[in-house]
N, C-alpha and C positions, 0 to 999 in steps of 0.2 A: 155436401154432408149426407152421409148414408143414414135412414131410420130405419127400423125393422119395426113389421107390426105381425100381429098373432091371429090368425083366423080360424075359428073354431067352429065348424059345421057339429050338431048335436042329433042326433036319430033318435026316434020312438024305441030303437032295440038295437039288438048286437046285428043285426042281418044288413043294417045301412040303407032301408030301403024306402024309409019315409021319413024325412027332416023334419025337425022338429023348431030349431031356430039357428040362427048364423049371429055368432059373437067374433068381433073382435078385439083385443087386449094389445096393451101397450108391453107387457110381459109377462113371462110365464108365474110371478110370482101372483099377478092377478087373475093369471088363468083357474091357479091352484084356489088361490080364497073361492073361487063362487065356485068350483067343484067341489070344494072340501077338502082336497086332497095338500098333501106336502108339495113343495116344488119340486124337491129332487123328484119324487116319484113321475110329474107331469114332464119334467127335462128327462130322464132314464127313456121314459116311454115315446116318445117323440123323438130321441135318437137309437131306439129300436134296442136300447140294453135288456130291456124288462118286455114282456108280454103285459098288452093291456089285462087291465084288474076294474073291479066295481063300474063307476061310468062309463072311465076309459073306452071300454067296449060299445058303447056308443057314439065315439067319437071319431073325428078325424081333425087334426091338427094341419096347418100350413103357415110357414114364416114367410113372410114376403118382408121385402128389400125396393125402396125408395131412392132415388137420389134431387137432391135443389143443386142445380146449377145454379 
């Protein structure tokens, strides 16, 4: 059975140069709650439709993929 989980590295600024904290989520709808943000906006932006906006800019997103045998 495949899981996917959400990794979200956080910066002090847009420049990516000093982290701040490392979250990961079960999904994007939870990513959105403690960002504030909508989910569509945090799905748009993490499949590169939208330019990041407000936090966003300090972020980087990654989906990792698990399997149990």
């Amino acid at each position: 059975m495949k899981r996917a989980s959400w990794v979200l590295y956080l910066f002090e600024d847009g420049s990516k140069t000093d982290l701040l904290k490392i979250m990961e989520f079960k999904s994007v709808k939870e990513i959105a709650y403690v960002l504030g943000l909508q989910r569509e906006i945090v799905s748009n932006w993490f499949h590169g439709l939208i330019l990041p906006r407000g936090i966003l800019k300090n972020c980087v997103l990654y989906q990792t993929h698990s399997q149990n045998i």
